[in-house]
LOMAR-678461 format. One record per residue (C-alpha): residue in three letters; x, y, z. Coordinates in steps of 0.05 Angstrom, whole numbers, padded with zeros to 5 digits, always signed. Layout:
<sites>
ALAXYZ/...
</sites>
This chain:
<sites>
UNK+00263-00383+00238/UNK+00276-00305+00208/UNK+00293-00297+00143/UNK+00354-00258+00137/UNK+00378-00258+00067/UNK+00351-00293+00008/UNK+00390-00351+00028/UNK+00397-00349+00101/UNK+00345-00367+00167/UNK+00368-00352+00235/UNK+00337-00362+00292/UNK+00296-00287+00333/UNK+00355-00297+00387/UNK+00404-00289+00330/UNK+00357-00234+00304/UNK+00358-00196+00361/UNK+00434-00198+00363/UNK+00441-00179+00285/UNK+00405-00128+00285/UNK+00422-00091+00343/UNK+00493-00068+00321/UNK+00456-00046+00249/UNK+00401-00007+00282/UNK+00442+00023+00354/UNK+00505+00047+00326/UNK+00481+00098+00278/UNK+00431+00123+00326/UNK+00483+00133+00373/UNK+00523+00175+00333/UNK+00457+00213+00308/UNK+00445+00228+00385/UNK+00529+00246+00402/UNK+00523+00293+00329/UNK+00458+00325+00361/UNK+00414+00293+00302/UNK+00463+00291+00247/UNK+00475+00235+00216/UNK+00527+00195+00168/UNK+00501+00170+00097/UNK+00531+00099+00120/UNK+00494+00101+00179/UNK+00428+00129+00148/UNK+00443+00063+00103/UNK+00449+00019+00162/UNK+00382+00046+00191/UNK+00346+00034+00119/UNK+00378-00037+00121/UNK+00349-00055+00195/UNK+00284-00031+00173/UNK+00272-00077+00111/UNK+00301-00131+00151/UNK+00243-00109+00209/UNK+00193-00106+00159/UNK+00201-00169+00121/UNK+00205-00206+00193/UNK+00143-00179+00216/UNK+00106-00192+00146/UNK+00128-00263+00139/UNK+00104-00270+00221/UNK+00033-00241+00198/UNK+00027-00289+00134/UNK+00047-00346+00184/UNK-00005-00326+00229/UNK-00059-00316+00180/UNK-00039-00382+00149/UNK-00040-00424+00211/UNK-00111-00389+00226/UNK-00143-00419+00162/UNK-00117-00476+00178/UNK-00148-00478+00240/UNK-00212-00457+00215/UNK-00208-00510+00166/UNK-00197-00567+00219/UNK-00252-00533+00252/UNK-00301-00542+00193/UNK-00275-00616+00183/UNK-00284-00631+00252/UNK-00363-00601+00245/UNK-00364-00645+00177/UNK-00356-00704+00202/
</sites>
C-alpha cells in the first residue's frame, strides 16, 4: 500500500491512476503553450512530486527494513 494523504493508503494500481491526471495535464498544456505554464498547474506538478517522493522514500525504508531483518534471521539462524 501508498500512502496518499495522512489518512489514506491506496493500492500502486490506484497510484498510477491518481497521479497521472495530476502530473499529465499540466504538462500538456506546458507543451500546447510552448513551455508556459499556469500557476495551478505548476501547483499540480509540485503536488505529484511530493506525492512521488514520499512513495519512493517510504519503498526505500521498507526495503532497508526488511533487509535487517533478513540479516538478523541470518545471524539467528548462524546462532543457533
Amino acid at each position: 500500500m501508498i500512502k496518499w494523504s495522512y489518512d489514506e493508503e491506496i493500492t500502486a494500481e490506484e497510484f498510477i491512476r491518481r497521479i497521472q491526471p495530476i502530473v499529465c495535464d499540466p504538462v500538456s498544456t506546458l507543451m500546447e503553450c510552448d513551455g508556459d505554464m499556469w500557476l495551478s498547474d505548476y501547483s499540480k506538478l509540485v503536488s505529484a512530486f511530493w506525492r512521488l517522493k514520499n512513495a519512493v522514500d517510504n519503498m526505500d525504508k521498507e526495503e532497508d527494513t526488511l533487509e535487517m531483518l533478513s540479516k538478523m534471521d541470518e545471524q539467528n539462524a548462524w546462532d543457533e
